[in-house]
N, C-alpha and C positions, 0 to 999 in steps of 0.2 A: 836314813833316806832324806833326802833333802826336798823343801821345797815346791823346788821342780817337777823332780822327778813324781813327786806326790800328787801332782795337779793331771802333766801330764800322764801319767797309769788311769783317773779320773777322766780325763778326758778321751784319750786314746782306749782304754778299756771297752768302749758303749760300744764303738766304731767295729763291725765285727768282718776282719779282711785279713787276706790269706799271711799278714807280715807280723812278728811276733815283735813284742814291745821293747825287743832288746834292740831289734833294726830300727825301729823308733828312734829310739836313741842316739843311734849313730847317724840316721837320714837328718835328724832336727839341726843339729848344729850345723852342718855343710848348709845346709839350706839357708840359715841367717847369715853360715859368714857371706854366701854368696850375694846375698840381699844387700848386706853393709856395703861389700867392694863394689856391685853397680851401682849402690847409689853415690856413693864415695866418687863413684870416675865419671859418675851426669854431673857430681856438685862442682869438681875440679879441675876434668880433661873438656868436656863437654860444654860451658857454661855457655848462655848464649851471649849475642857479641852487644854490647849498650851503647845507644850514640851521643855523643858528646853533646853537653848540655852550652850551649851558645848565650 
C-alpha cells in the first residue's frame, strides 16, 4: 500500500458516508485531474489582458 493510499483510508476512514473507500479512490484523482485542467486554461486560455508600459 502506498503512501497515499495509506493517508487517504486515514483520513477518509473517520468520515462515515454511505460511499466505500474504493469510490474514494476513483472520485480523488478525476477530481485533481479536473482542478490541474481549469487552472491549466485560467493560467493560458484565460489570462488577463496587460497594458503596455509607455
Amino acid at each position: 500500500m502506498s503512501f497515499a493510499t495509506y493517508y487517504m483510508h486515514l483520513i477518509f476512514g473517520k468520515i462515515p458516508s454511505l460511499m466505500g473507500s474504493d469510490l474514494i479512490l476513483c472520485i480523488l484523482p478525476v477530481l485533481i485531474i479536473s482542478i490541474l485542467f481549469f487552472s491549466l486554461e485560467i493560467m493560458f486560455f484565460k489570462t488577463p489582458k496587460l497594458r503596455k508600459v509607455k
